[in-house]
N, CA, C and O atoms as a MOPAC input file, in Angstrom:
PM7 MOZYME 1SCF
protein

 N     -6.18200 1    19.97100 1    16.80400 1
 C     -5.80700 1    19.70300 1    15.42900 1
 C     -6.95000 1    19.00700 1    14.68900 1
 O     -7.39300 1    19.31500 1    13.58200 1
 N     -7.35900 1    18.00000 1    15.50100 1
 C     -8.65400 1    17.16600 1    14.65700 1
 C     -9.89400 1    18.24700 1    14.57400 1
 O    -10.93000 1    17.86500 1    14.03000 1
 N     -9.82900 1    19.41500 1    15.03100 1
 C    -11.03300 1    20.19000 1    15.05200 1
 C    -10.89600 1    20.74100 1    13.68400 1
 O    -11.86700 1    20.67800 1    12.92900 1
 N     -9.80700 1    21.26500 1    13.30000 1
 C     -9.65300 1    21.89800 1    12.47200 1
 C     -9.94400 1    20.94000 1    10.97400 1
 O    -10.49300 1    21.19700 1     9.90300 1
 N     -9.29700 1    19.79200 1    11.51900 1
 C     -9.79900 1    18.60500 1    10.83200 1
 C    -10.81600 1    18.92000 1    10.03200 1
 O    -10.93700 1    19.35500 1     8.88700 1
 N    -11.61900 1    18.55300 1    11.02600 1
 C    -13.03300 1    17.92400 1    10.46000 1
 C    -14.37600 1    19.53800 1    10.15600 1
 O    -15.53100 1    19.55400 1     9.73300 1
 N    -13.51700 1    20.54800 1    10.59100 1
 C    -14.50200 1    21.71400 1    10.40900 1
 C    -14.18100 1    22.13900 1     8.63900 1
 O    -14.98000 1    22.74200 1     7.92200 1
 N    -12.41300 1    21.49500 1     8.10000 1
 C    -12.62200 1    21.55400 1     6.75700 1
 C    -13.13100 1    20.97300 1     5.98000 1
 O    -13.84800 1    21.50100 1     5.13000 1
 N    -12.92300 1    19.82500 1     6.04900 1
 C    -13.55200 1    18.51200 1     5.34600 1
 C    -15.55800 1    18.93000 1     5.57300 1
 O    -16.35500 1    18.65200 1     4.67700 1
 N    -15.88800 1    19.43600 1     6.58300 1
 C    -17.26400 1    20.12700 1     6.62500 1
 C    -16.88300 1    21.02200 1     5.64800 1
 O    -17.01600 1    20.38000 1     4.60600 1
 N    -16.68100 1    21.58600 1     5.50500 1
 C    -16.93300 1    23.03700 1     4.61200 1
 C    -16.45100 1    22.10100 1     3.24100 1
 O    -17.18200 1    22.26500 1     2.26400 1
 N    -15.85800 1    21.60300 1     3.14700 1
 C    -14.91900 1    21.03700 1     1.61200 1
 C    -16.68500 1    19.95400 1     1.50000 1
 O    -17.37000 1    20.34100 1     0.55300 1
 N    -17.11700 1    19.17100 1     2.05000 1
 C    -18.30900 1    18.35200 1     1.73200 1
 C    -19.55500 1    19.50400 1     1.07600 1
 O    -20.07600 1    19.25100 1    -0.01100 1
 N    -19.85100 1    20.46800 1     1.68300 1
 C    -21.11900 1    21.60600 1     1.59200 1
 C    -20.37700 1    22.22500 1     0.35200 1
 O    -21.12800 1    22.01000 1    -0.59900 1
 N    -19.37600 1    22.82200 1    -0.04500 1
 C    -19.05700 1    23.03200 1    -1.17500 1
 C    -19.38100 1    22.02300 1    -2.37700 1
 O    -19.67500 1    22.44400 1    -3.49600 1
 N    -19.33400 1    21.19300 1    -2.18700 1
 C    -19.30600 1    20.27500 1    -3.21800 1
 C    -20.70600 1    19.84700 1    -3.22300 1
 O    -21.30300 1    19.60400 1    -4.27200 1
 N    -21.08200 1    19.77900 1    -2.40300 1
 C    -22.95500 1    19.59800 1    -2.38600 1
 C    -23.12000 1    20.73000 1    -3.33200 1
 O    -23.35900 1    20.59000 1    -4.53100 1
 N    -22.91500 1    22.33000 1    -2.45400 1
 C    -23.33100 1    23.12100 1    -3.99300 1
 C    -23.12400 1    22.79400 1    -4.95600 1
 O    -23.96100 1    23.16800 1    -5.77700 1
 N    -22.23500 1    22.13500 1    -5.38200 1
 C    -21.77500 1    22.30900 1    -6.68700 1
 C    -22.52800 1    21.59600 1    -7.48800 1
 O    -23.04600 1    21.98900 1    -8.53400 1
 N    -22.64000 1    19.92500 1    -6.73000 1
 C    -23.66900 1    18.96900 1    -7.18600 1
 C    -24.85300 1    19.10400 1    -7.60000 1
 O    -25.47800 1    18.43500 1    -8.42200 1
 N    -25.29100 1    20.43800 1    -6.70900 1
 C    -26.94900 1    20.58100 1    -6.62600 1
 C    -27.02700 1    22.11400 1    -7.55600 1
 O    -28.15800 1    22.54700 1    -7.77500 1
 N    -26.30800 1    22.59000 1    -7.87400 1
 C    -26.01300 1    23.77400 1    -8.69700 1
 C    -26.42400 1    23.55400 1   -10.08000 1
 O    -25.79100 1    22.72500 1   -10.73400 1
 N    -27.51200 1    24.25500 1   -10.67900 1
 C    -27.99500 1    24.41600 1   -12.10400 1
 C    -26.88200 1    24.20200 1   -13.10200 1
 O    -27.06700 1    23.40500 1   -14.02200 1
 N    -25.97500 1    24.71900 1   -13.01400 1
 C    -24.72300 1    25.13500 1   -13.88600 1
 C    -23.58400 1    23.69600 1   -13.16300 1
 O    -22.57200 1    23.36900 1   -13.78400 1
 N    -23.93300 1    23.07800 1   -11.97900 1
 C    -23.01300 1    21.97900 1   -11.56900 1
 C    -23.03000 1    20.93600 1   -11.77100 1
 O    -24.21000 1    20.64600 1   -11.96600 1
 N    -22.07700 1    19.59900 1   -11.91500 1
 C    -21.96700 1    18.39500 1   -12.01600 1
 C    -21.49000 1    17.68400 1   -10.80400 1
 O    -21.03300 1    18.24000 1    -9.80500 1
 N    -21.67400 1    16.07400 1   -11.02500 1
 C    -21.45700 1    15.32400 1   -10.14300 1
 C    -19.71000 1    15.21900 1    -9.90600 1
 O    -19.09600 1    15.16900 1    -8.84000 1
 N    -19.08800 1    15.20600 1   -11.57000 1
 C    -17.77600 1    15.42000 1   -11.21700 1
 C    -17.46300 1    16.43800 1   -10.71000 1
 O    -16.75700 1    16.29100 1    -9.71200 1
 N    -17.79600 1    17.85900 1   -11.10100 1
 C    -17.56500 1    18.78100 1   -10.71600 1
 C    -17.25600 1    18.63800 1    -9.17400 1
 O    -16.13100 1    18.89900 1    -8.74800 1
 N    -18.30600 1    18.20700 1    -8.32300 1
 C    -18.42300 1    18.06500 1    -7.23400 1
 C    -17.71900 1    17.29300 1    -6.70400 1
 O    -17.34500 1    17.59900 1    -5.57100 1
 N    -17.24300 1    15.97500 1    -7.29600 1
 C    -15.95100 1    15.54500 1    -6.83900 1
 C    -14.92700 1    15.90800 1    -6.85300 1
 O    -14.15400 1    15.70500 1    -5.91600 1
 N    -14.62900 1    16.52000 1    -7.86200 1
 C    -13.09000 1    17.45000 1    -7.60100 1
 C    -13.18800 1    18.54700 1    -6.85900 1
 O    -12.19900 1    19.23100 1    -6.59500 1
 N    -14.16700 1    18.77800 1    -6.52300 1
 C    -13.93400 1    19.81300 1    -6.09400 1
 C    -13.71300 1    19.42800 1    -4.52100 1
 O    -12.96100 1    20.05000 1    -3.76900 1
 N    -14.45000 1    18.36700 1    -4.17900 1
 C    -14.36000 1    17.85800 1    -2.25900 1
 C    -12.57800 1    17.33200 1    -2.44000 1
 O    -11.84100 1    17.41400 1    -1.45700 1
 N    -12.08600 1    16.85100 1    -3.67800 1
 C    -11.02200 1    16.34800 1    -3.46000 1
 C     -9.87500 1    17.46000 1    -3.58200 1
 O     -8.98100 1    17.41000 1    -2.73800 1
 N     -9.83600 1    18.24800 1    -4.35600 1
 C     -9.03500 1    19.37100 1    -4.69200 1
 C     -8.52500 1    20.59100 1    -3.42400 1
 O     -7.47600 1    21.08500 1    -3.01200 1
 N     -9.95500 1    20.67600 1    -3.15600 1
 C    -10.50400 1    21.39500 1    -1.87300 1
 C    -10.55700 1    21.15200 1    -0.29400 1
 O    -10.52800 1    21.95700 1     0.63800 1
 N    -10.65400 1    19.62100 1    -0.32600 1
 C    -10.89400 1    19.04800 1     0.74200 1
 C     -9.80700 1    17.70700 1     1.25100 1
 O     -9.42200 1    17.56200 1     2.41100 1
 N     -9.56400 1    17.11500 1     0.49200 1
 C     -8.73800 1    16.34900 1     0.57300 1
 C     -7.65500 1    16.17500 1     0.85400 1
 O     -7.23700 1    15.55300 1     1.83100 1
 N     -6.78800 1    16.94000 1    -0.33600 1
 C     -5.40800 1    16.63700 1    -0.87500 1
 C     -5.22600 1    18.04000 1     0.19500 1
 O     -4.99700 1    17.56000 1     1.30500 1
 N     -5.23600 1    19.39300 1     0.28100 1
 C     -4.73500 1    20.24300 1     1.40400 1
 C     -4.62500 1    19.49500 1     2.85100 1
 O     -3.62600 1    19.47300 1     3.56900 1
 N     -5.77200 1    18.94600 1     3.08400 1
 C     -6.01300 1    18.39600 1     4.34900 1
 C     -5.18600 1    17.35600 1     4.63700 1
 O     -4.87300 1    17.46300 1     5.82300 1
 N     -4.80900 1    16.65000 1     4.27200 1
 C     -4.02900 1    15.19700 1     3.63800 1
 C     -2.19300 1    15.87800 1     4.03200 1
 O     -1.43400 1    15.52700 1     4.93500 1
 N     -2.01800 1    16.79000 1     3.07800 1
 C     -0.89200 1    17.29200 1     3.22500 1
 C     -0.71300 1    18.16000 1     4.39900 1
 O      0.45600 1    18.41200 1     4.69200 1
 N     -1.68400 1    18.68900 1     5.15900 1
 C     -1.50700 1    19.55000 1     6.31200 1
 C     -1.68100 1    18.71600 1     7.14800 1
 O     -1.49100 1    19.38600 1     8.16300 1
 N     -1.90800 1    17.72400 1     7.48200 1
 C     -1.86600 1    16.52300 1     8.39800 1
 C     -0.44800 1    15.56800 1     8.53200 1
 O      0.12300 1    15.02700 1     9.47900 1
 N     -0.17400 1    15.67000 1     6.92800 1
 C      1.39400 1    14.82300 1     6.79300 1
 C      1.84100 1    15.93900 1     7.44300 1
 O      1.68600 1    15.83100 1     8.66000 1
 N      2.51200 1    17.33800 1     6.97600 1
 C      3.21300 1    17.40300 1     7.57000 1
 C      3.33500 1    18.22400 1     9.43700 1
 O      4.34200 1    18.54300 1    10.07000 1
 N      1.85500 1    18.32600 1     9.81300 1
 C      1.83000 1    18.27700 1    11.13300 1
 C      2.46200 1    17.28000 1    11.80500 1
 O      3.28300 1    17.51700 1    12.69100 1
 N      2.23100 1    16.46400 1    11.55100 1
 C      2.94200 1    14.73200 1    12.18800 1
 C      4.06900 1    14.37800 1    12.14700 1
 O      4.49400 1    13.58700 1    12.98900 1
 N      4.99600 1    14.95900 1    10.97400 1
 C      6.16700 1    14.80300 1    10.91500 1
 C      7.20100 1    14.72300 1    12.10800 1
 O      8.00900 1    13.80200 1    12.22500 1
 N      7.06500 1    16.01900 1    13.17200 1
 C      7.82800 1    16.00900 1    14.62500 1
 C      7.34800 1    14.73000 1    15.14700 1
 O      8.30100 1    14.07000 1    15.56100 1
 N      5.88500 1    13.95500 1    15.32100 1
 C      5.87600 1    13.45700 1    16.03600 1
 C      6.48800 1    11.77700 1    15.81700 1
 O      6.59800 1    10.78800 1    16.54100 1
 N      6.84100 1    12.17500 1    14.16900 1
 C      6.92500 1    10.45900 1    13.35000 1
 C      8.47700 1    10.80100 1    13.76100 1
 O      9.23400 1     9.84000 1    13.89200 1
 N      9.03300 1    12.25000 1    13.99100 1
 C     10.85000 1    11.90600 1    14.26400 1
 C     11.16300 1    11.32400 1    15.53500 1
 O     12.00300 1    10.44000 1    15.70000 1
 N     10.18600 1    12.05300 1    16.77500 1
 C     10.52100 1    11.70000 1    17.96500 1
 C     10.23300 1    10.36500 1    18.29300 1
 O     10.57000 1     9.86200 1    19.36500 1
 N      9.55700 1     9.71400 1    17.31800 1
 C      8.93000 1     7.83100 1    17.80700 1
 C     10.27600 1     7.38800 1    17.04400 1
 O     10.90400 1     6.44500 1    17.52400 1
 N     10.71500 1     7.97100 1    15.97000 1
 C     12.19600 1     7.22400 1    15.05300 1
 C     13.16500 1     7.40100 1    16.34900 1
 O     13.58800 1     6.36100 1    16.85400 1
 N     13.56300 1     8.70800 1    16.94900 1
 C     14.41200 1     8.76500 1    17.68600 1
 C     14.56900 1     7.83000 1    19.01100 1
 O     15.63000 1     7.33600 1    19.39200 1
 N     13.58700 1     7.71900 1    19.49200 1
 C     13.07100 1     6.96900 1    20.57100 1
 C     13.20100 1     5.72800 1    20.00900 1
 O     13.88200 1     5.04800 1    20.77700 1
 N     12.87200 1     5.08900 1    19.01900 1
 C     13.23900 1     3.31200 1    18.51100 1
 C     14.61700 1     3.85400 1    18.49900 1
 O     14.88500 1     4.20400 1    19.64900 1
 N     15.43400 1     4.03600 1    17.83300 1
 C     16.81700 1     4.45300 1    17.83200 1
 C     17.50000 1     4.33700 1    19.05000 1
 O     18.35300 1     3.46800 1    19.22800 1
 N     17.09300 1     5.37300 1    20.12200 1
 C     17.52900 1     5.00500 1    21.54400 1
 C     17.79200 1     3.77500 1    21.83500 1
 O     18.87900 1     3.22200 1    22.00300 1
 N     16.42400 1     3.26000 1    21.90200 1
 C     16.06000 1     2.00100 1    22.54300 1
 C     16.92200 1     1.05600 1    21.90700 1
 O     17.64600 1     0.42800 1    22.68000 1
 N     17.07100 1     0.67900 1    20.12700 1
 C     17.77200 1    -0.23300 1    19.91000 1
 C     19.24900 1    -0.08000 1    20.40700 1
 O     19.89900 1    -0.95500 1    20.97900 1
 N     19.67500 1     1.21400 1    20.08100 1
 C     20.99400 1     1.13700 1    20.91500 1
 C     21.28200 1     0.60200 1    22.20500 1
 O     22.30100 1    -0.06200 1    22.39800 1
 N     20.48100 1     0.84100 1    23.06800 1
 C     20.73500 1     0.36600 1    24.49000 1
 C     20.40800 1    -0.88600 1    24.36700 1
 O     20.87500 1    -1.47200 1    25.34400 1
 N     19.90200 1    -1.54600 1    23.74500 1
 C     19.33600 1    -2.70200 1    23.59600 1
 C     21.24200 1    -3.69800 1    23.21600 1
 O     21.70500 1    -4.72000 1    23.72200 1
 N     21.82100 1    -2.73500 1    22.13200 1
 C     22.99400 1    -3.24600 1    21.47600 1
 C     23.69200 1    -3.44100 1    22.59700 1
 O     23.97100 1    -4.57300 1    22.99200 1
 N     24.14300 1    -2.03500 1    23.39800 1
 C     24.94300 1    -2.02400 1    24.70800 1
 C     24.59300 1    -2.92700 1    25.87000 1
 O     25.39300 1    -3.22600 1    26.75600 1
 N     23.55600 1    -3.26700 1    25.81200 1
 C     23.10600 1    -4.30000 1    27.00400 1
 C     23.47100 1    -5.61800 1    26.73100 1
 O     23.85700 1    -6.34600 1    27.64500 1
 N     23.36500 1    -6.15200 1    25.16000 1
 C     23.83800 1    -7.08300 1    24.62700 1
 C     22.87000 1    -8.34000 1    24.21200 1
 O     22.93600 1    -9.54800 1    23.98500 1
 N     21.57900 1    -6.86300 1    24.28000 1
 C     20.47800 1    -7.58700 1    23.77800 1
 C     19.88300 1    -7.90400 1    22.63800 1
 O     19.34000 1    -6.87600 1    22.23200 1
 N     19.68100 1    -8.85300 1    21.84800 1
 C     19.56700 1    -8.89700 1    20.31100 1
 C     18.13700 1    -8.88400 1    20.36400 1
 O     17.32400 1    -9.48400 1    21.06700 1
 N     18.04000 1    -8.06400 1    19.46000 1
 C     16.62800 1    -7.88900 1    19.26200 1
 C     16.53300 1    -8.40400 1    17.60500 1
 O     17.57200 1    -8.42400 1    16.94600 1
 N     15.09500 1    -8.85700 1    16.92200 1
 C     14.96800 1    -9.17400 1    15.61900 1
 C     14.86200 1    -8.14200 1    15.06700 1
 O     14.47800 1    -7.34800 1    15.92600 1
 N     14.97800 1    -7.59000 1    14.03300 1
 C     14.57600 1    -6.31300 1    13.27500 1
 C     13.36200 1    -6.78500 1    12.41800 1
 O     13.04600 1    -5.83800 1    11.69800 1
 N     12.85600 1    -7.45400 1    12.28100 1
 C     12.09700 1    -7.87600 1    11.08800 1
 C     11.46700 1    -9.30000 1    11.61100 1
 O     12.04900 1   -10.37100 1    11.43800 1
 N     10.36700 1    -9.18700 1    12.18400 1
 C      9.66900 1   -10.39600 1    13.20100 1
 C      9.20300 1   -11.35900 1    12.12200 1
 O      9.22100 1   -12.57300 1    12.32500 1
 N      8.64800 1   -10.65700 1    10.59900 1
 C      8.61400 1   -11.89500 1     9.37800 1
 C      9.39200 1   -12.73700 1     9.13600 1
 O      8.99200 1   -13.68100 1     8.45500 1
 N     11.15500 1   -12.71400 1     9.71500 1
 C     12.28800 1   -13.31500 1     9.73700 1
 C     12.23600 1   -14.16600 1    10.58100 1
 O     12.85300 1   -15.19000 1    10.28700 1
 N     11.59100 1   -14.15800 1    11.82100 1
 C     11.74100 1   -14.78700 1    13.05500 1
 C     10.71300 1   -15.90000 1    13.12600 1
 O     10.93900 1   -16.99300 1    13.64500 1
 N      9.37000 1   -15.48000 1    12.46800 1
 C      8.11000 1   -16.49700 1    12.46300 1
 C      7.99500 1   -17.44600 1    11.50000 1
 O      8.87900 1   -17.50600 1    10.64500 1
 N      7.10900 1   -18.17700 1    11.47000 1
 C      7.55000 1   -19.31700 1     9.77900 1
 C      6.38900 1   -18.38900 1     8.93800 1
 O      5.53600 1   -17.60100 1     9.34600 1
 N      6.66700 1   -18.73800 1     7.91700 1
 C      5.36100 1   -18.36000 1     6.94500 1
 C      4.17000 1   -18.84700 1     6.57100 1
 O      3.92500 1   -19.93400 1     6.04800 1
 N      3.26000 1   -17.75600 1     6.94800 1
 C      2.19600 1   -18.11600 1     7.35800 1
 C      1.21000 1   -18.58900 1     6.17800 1
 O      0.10800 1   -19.08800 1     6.40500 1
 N      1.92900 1   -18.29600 1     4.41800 1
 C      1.28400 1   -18.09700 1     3.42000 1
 C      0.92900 1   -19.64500 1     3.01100 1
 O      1.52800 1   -20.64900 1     3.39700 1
 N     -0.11600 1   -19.58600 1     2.19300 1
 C     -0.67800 1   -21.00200 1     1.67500 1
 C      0.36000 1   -21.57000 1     0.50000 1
 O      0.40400 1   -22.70000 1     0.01400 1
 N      1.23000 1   -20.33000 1     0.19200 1
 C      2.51000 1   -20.97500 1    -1.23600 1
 C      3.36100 1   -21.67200 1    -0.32500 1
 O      3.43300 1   -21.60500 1     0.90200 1
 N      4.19400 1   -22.56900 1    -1.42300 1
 C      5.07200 1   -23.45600 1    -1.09100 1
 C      6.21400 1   -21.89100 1    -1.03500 1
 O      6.05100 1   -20.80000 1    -1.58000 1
 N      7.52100 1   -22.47000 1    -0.00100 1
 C      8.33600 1   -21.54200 1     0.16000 1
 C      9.18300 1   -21.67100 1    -0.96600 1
 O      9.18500 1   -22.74300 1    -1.57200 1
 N     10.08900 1   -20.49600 1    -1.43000 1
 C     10.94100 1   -20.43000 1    -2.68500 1
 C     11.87500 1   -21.21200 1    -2.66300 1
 O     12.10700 1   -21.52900 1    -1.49600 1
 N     12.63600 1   -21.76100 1    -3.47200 1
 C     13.75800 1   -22.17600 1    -3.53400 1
 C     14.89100 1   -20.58500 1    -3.66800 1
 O     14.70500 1   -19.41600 1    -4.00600 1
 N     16.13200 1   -21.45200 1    -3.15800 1
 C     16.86300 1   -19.91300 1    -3.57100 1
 C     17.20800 1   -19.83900 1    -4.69800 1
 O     17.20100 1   -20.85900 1    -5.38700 1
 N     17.63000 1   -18.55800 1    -5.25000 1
 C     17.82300 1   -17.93900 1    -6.62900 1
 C     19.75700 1   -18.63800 1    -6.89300 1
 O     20.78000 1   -18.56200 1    -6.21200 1
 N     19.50700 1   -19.09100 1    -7.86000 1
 C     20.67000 1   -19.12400 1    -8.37100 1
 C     21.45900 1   -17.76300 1    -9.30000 1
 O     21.04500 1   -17.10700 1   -10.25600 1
 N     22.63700 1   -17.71800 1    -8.59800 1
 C     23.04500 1   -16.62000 1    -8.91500 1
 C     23.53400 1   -16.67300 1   -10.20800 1
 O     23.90000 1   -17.75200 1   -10.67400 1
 N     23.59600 1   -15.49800 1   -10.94100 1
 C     24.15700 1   -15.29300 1   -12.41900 1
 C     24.99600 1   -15.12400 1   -12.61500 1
 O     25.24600 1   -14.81800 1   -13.78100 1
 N     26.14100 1   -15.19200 1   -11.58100 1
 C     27.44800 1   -14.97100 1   -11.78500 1
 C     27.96800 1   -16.08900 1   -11.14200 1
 O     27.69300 1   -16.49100 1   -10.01100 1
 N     29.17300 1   -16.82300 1   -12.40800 1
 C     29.68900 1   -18.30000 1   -11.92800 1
 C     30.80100 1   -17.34300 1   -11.06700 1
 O     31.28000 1   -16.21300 1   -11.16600 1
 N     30.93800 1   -18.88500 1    -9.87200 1
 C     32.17500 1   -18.79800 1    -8.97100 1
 C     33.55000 1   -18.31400 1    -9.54600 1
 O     33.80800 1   -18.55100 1   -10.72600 1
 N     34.31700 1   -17.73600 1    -8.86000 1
 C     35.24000 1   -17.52500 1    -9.52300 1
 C     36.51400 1   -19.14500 1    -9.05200 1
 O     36.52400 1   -19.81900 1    -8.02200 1
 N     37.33500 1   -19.24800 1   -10.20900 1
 C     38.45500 1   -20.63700 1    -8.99900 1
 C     39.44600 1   -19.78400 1    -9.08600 1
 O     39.58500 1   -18.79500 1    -9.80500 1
 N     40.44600 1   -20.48000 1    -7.90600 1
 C     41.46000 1   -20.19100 1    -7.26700 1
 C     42.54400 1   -21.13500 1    -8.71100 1
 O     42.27800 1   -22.21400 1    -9.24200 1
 N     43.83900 1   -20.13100 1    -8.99800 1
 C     44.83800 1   -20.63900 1    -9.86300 1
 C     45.67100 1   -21.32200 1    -8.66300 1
 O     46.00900 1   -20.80300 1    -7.59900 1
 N     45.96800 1   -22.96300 1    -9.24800 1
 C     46.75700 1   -23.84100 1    -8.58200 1
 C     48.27800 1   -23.09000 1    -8.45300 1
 O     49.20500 1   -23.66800 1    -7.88500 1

């Protein structure tokens, strides 16, 4: 797959050199054209090559957390939840909500 890769993105670069170096060519020219040509196909024929392999790693976390549930193992979902924060800001206060409490009629 990476052969195919990189033998377009070769041909999509030498195109665009012509173009650059072409009497009648420009520098933009030559950029759209590596990007038009080279890029964005390649980009999208790569997304969706990968796709099977991005379901079978979802399916496989999926597994795993399940058995994880059935075993009765808690796992964190979100390890930013679990660690303190690492940022140089002071932490938020919480948001006060915009909707008053409702009361209970005596």
């Amino acid at each position: 797959m990476y052969l195919v890769v990189i033998a377009w993105l070769y041909v999509a670069v030498l195109m665009a050199v012509a173009e650059a170096t072409s009497s009648t060519g420009t520098l933009l020219g030559a950029i759209i054209t590596f990007f038009l040509y080279g890029l964005a196909p390649i980009g999208i024929g790569v997304y969706l090559m990968g796709t099977p392999l991005r379901r079978k790693a979802r399916l496989a976390r999926e597994r795993q957390d399940a058995a994880l549930g059935m075993a009765g193992v808690t796992q964190p979902s979100n390890v930013s939840e679990t660690t303190p924060d690492q940022g140089r800001h002071a932490s938020a206060a919480p948001e006060a909500s915009g909707v008053a409490p409702m009361r209970e009629k005596p």
